[in-house]
C-alpha angles and dihedrals in degrees: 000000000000145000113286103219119214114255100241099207106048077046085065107042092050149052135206107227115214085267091056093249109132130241126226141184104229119236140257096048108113104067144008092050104151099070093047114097116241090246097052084050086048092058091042102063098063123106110254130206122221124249120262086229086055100050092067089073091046097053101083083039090067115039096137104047090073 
């Protein structure tokens, strides 16, 4: 069988926590600010950690960053 390779971009927009959870930057903030209500940008800007029933589908994704 050969080597799995690691999925770079899904490398780049998470991180593995000490009790192997990922981390994620949430969406829509990047663009179209103005409309958004201070509350909803304040939210946004946390740190979220992916669903256990999520990580399933990363697992495979991310071989080498173990």
């Amino acid at each position: 069988m050969y080597k799995l390779k690691t999925r770079q971009s899904i490398k780049k927009r998470f991180k593995i926590t000490a009790n192997n959870k990922l981390m994620m930057r949430k969406a829509s903030r990047s663009h179209l600010l103005e409309k958004k209500s201070s509350q909803r940008k304040l939210k946004l800007r946390k740190i979220a950690l992916v669903k256990s029933r999520d990580y399933k589908n990363f697992k495979y994704s991310l071989i080498n960053l173990y």
